[in-house]
N, C-alpha and C positions, 0 to 999 in steps of 0.2 A: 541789980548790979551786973549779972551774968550778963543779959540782955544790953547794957552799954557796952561792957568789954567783946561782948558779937559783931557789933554794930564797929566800934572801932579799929578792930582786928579786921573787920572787910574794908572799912575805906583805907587802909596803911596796905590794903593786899590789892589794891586798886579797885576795888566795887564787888558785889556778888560774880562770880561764875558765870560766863553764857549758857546758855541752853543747848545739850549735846544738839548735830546736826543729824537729820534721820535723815532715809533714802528718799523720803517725801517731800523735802524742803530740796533736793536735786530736781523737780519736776521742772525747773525752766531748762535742763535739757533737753528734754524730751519733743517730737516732729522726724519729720523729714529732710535733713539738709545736704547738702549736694555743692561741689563746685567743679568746674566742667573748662580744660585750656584743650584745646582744637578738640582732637578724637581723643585724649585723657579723660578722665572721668573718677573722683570718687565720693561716694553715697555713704552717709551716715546715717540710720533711724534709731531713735531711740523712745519706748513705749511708755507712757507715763505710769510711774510708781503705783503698784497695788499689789495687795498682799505681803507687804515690805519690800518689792524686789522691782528694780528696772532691768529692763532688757533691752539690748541692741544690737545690731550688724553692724559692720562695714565690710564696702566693698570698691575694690579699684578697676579700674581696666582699663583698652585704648579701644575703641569701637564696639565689635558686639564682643570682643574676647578679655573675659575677666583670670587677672592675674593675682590677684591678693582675695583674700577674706577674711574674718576675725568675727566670732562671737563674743558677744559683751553682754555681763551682765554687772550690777550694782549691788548688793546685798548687806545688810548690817552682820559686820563682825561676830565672836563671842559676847566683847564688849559693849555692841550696838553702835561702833563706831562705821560707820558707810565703808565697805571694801569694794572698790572696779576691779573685777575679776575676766585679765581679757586670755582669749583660748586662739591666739595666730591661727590659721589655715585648720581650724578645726580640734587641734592638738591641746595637751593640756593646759588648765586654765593657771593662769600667775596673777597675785593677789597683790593690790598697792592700795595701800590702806590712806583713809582720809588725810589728810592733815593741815586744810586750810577751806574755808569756805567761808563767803559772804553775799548769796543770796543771786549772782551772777557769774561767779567763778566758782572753781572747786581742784583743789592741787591733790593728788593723790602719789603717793610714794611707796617705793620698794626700793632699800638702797642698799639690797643681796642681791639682787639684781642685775645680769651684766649691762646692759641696753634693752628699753630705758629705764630710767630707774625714777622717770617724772613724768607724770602725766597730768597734762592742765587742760581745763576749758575755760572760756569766758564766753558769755552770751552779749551781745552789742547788738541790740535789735532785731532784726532776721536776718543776723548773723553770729555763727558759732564757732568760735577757732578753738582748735584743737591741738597742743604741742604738745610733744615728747623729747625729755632731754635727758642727760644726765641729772643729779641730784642739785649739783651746784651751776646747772642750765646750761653749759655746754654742750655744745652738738646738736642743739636743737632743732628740730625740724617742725614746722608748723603745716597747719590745712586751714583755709579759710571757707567756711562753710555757709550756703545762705540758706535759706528755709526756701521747702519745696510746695 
């Protein structure tokens, strides 16, 4: 009897649970990708998941002179919940934790955060865009990124 009322209590709850996202179901981030308007320039790598954790750069410039950079890395939370943890120009690191993923995208938020307080990817082939926006997607800035 318990076993029907389990069974019933999940389909009235819409089905079983998904399966938490780990930092290794993020690996179709992961390559080299790059987009490039005259002498602008900014490079994205990101290293495929091991030992729990992705890592990455980015970096911008106009010719040979680089004016931004940001260490990134991906790491599971307390919870095991996947956190992007990005470090601007080297400085310290700010935490936006998962809260959307399906296997080509992946939404990450902080909304203590002044700007941004969203951080999105999608993968579309060998290509990866990357936006940053407010919570509720305003002032969004995107990078359209193709694999290198």
């Amino acid at each position: 009897m318990r076993l029907v009322l389990a069974a019933l209590a999940l389909s009235l709850l819409g089905g079983a649970q998904a399966a938490p996202v780990s930092v290794a179901d993020l690996a179709w981030m992961s390559g080299s990708w790059a987009t490039v308007a005259g002498e602008r320039w900014t490079e994205e790598v990101w290293v495929a998941p091991r030992g729990g954790v992705m890592m990455g750069l980015s970096r911008t410039g106009q010719g040979e002179s680089l004016s931004e950079y940001e260490y990134i890395r991906i790491q599971a939370g307390a919870d095991g919940v996947p956190v992007y943890w990005a470090s601007p120009g080297g400085g310290p690191p700010v935490g936006f934790r998962l809260v959307a993923s399906d296997g080509t995208s992946a939404t990450f938020d902080n909304i203590t955060h002044d700007y941004p307080q969203r951080i999105h990817y999608r993968r579309d082939g060998d290509r990866l865009v990357a936006t940053i926006s407010a919570r509720d997607g305003s002032q969004a800035i995107s990078w359209n990124y193709w694999r290198q």
